[in-house]
C-alpha positions in Angstrom: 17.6 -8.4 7.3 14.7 -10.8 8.5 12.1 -9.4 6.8 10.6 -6.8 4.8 7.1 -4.7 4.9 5.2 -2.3 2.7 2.2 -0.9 3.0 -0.4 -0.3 0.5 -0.8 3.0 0.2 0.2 3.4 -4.0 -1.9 4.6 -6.6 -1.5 1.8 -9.3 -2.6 2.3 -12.9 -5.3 -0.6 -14.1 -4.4 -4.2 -14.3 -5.9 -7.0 -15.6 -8.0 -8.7 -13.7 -10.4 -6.1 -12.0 -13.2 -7.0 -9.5 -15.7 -8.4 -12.5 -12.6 -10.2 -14.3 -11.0 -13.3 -13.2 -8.3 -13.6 -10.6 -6.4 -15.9 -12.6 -5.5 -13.6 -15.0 -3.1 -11.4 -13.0 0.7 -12.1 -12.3 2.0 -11.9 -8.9 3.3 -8.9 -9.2 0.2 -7.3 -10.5 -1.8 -8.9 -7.8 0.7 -7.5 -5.0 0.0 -3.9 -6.8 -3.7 -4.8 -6.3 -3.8 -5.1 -3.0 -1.6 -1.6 -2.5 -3.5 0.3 -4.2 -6.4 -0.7 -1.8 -4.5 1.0 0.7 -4.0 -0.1 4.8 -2.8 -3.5 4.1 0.6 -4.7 5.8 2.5 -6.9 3.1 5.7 -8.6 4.7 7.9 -10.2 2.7 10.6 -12.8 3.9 14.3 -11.9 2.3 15.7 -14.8 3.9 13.8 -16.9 1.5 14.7 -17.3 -2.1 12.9 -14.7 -4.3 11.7 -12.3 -1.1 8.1 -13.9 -0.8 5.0 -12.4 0.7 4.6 -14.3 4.1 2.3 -12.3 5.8 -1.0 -9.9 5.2 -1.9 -7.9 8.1 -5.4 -6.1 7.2 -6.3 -5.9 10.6 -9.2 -3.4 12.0 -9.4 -2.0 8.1 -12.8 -1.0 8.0 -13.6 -1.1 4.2 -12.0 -4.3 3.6 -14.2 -6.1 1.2 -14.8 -9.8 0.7 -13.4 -9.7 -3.0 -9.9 -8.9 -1.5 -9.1 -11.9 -0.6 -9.2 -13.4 -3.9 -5.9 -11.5 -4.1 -4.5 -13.8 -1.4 -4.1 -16.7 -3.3 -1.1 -15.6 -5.7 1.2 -15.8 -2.8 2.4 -19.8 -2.7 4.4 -18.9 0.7 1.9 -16.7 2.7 1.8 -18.3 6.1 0.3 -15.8 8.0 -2.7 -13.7 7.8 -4.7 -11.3 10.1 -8.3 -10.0 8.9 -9.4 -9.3 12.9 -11.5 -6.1 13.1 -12.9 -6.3 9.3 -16.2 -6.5 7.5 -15.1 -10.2 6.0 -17.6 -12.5 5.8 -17.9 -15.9 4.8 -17.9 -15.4 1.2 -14.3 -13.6 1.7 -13.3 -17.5 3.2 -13.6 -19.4 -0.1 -10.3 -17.9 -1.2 -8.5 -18.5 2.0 -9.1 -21.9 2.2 -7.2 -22.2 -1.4 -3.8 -21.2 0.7 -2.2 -24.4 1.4 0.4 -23.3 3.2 -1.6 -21.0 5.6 -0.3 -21.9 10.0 -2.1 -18.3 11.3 -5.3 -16.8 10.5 -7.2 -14.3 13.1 -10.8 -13.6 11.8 -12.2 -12.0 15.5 -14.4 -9.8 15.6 -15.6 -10.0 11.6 -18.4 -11.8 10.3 -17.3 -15.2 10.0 -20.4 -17.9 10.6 -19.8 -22.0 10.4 -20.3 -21.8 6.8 -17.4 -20.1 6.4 -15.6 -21.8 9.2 -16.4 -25.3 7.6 -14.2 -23.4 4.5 -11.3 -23.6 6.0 -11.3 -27.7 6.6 -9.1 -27.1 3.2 -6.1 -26.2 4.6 -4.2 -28.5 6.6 -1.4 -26.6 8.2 -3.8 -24.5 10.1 -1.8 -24.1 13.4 -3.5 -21.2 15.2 -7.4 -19.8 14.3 -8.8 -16.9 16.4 -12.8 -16.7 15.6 -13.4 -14.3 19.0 -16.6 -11.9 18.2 -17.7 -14.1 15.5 -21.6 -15.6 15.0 -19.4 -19.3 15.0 -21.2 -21.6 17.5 -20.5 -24.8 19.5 -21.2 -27.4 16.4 -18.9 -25.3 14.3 -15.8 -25.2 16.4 -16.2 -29.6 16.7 -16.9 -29.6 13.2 -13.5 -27.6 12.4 -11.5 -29.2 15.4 -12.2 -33.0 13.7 -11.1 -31.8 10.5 -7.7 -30.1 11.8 -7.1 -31.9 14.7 -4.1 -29.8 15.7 -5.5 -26.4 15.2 -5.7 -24.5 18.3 -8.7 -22.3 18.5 -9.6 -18.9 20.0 -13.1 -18.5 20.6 -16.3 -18.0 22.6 -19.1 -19.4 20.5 -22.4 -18.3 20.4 -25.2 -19.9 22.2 -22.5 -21.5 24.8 -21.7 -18.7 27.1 -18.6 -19.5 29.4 -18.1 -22.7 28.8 -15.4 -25.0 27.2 -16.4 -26.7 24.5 -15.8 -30.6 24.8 -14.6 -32.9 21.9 -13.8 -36.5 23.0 -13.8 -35.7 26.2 -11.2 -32.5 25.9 -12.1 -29.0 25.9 -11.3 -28.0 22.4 -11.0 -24.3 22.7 -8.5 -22.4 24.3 -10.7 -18.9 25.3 -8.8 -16.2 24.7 -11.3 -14.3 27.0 -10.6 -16.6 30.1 -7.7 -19.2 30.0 -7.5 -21.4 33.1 -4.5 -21.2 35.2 -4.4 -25.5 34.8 -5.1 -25.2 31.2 -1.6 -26.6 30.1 -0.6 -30.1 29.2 1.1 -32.1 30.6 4.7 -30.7 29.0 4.3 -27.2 30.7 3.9 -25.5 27.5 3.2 -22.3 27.1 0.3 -20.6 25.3 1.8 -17.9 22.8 -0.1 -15.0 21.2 1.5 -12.5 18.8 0.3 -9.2 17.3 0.5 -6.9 15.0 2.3 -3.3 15.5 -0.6 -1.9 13.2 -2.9 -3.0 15.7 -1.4 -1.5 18.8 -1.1 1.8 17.0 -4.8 1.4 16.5 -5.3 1.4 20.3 -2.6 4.5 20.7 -4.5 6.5 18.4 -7.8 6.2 20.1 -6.3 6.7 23.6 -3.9 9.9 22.6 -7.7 11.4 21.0 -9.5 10.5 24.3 -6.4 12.5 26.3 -6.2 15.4 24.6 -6.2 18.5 27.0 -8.9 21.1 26.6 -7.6 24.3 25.1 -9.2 26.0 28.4 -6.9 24.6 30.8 -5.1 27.3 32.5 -1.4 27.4 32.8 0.4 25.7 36.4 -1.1 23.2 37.7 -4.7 22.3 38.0 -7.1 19.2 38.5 -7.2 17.4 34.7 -11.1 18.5 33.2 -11.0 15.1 31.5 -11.7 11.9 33.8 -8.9 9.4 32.5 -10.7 6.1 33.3 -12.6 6.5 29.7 -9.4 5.5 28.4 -10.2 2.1 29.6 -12.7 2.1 26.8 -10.2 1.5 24.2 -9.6 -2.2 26.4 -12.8 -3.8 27.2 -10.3 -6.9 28.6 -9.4 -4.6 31.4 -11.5 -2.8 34.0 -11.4 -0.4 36.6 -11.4 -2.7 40.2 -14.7 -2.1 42.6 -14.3 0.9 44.7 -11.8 3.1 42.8 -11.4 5.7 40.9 -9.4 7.4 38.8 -8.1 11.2 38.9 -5.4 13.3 37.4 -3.7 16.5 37.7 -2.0 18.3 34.7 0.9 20.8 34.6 0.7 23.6 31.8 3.3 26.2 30.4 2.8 27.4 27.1 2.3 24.6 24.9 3.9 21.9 27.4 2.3 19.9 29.1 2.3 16.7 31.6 -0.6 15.0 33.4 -0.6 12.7 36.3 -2.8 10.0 37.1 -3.7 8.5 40.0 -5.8 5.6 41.7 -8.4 6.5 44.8 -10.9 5.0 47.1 -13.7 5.8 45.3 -14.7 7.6 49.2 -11.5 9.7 49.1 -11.2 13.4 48.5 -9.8 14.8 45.4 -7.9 17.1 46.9 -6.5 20.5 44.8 -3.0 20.6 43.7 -2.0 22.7 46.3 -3.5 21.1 48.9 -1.4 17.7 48.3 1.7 16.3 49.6 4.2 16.9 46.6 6.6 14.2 45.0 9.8 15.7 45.3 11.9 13.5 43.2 10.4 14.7 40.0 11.4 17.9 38.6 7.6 19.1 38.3 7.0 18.1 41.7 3.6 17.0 40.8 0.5 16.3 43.5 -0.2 13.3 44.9 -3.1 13.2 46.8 -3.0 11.4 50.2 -5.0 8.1 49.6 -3.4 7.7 46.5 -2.2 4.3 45.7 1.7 4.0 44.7 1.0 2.6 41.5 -2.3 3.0 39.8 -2.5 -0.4 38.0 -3.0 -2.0 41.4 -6.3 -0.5 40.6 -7.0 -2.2 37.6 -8.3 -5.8 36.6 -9.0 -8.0 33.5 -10.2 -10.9 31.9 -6.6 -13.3 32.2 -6.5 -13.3 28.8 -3.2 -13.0 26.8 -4.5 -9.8 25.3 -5.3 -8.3 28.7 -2.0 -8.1 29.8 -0.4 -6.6 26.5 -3.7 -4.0 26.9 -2.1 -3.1 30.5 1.3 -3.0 29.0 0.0 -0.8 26.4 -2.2 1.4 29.0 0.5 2.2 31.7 2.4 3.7 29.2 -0.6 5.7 27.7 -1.4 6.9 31.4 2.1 8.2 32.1 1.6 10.7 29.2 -2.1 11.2 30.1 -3.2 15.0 29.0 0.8 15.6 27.7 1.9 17.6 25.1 5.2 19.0 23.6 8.1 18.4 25.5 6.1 16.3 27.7 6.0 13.4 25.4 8.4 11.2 25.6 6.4 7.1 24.7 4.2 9.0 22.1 7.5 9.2 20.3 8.3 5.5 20.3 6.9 2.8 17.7 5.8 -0.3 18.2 7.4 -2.6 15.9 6.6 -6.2 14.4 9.7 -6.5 11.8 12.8 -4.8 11.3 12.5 -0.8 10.8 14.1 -0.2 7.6 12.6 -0.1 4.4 9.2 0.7 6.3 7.4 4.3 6.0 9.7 7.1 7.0 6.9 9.6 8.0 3.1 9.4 8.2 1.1 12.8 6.3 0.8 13.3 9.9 3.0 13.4 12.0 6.9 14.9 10.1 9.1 13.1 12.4 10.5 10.1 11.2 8.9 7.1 12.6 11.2 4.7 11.4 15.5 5.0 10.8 16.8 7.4 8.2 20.3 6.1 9.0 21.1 2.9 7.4 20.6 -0.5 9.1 24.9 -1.1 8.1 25.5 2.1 10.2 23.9 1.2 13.9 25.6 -0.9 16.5 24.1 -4.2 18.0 23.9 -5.1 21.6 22.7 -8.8 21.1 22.1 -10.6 17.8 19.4 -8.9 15.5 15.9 -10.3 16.6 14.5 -13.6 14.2 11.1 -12.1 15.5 10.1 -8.9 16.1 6.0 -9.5 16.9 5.1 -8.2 20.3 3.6 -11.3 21.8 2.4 -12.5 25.2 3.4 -15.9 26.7 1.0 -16.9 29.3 2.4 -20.0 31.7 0.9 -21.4 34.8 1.5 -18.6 37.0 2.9 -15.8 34.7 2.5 -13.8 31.7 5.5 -11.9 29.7 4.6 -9.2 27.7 7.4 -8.5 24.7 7.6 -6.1 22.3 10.0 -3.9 20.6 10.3 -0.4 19.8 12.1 2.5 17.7 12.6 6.0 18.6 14.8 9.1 17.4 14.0 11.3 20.2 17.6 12.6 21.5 17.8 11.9 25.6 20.3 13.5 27.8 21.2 10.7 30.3 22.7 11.1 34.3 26.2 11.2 32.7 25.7 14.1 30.6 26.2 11.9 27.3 22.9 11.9 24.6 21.0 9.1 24.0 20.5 8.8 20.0 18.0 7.0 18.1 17.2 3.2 19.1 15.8 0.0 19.5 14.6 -0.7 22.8 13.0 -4.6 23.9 10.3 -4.1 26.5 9.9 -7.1 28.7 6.8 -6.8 31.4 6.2 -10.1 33.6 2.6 -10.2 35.5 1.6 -12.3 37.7 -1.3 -14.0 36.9 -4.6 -12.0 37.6 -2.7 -9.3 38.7 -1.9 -5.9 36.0 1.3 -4.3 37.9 4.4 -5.6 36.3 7.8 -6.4 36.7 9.5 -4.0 33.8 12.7 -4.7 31.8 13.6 -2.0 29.1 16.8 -2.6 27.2 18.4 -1.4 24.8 19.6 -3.6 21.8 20.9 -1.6 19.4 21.6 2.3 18.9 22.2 4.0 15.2 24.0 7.4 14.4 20.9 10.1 14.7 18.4 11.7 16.9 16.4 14.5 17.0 14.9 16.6 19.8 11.4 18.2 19.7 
């Protein structure tokens, strides 16, 4: 097994060492049942390293994460990665980070990081990868931090510089996450690689299943969708709708089942009423399609070429095709992102009942291809491309063409884009299959 994660969500009795107390009095293991009992936190441990270290602390997008947490940080000697995107952290939360010695990845966008506590961080020398996007850090901070760390690559768009690179000896020295050039790789060809966190793509799902939901109204067959699905675009501010278009959807309704359809207009173009459509006889609903509609509704959508951007889209198509579903019409909502292997993770969330992660055991399921070294969904943006990979795990039972079922599995999505464009080329395969399923 390649790794191992826990979340905080234990009650804890006390410990020594409490916010007023020092730090140094706690033992590892007391510190570890610190920061559980703050609840949110992703701990991953390593099991392929002698004692099962902590490696990485994912906090990201916590919303009462406090400063004094991270004083917690520095019991862990092998912690390599850590992920505070999305929090309150300031730069009084930095002096403790820059005690890890052995820290390569630390994402602090969208918190409230200035140069003070950029200049911080000067401390630790393996610094690989630093992503300050949304911060108050301007120009004179990120050439402050880039002499110290010469290797570090940086994701940023400083204050007080707008678009522009940022110049250190006459090389830009920040790679913008928000707007990589398509000449912005060396000489080598290498490629820029961004990973993420499954805890922050179940973020994004949450907040688009809420903005899909279908109004208890809606009357049974089919009708035009009361819910304009363009505001889940919200959820992405990478991604837009192009000039000109719109957005519309239709949504099929019997009992408690349901399955919406979305599709991409001229913004001129009639929305037309179900029955008055041409109807897509391949599908066992036979849903509407209107007659201006495009074949595929991403063609209608734009973004910012930034490696997030494209996982966003990944993330959105699939959000789309379960626009306004419900029941038996969910089929993706069932899957999990994941970022590590499945076992030993949560079985069930208070709620949603059905098992999120494998109840079988990891000795009982069969492997396709060797077991994955990593499991973070990542985006590798080359010259002309971008791949979007992730993995997921689902339990949901699925009668295939041959009449056999489909149990519970581990599937590796692989979308390639072209660069600038948001339709992909999709590659779903499955890579290993255990002994269970259920059907909803």
């Amino acid at each position: 097994m390649a790794g191992l994660f826990a979340w905080g969500t234990e009650s804890v009795g006390q410990v020594v060492g409490g916010k007023n107390s020092p730090a140094e009095t706690l033992s590892t293991e007391q510190a570890l049942l610190k920061l559980k009992s703050f609840g949110g936190i992703l701990i991953h441990y390593d099991d392929r390293l002698p004692g099962t270290p902590v490696t990485m602390i994912d906090a990201a997008g916590l919303e009462h994460f406090q400063d004094d947490w991270t004083r917690f940080f520095a019991f862990f000697p092998s912690l390599r990665q850590v992920s505070l995107s999305g929090t309150p952290v300031s730069d009084a939360g930095i002096d403790e980070l820059a005690k890890i010695s052995g820290l390569e990845y630390l994402s602090l966008a969208n918190t409230k990081v200035t140069n003070i506590g950029l200049a911080k961080l000067a401390k630790c020398k393996n610094l690989r990868y630093l992503d300050l996007e949304g911060t108050r850090v301007t120009q004179a901070g990120l050439i402050a931090i880039r002499q110290a760390l010469p290797q570090l690559k940086l994701n940023a768009r400083p204050e007080k510089v707008g678009t522009d690179n940022v110049w250190l000896d006459g090389r830009p020295i920040v790679s913008f996450v928000d707007r990589i050039p398509r000449n912005s790789h060396n000489d080598a060809g290498d490629e820029t690689v961004l990973q993420f966190s499954a805890s922050e793509i179940d973020q994004w799902r949450k907040k688009l299943n809420a903005l899909s939901q279908l109004p208890e109204e809606t009357p049974d067959g089919w009708s035009k969708s009361r819910i304009d699905p363009a505001r889940m675009l919200s959820v992405f501010p990478k991604l837009r709708l192009r000039d000109g278009h719109v957005l519309r959807a239709y949504v099929f309704k019997e009992d408690a089942n349901t399955n919406g359809f979305v599709w991409a207009l001229p913004a001129d173009a009639d929305f037309p009423e179900p029955a008055d459509c041409p109807r897509i006889e391949s599908h066992f609903l036979k849903p509407p399609k209107p007659w201006d509609a495009l074949d595929d509704l991403m063609e209608a959508i734009t973004g910012d070429d930034s490696p997030q951007s494209y996982l966003h889209a990944s993330i959105l198509r699939r959000e789309f095709k379960e626009f306004n579903a419900g029941w038996h019409g969910i089929r993706w909502g069932m899957n999990v992102v994941l970022d590590d292997t499945p076992w030993n993770q949560r079985q069930r969330s208070e709620e949603n009942p059905i098992a999120l992660y494998p109840e079988s055991k990891a000795e009982e399921w069969m492997w396709n291809v060797p077991k994955p070294t990593n499991w973070r969904p990542e985006v590798r943006m080359s010259k002309d491309k971008a791949v979007v990979t992730f993995y997921s795990y689902t339990g949901l039972a699925t009668e295939l063409e041959n009449g056999t079922e489909e149990k519970e599995r581990i599937i590796l999505h692989t979308e390639t884009y072209r660069r600038g464009k948001y339709r992909p080329l999709i590659v779903e395969k499955k890579v290993a299959e255990g002994p269970l399923a259920y059907a909803h």
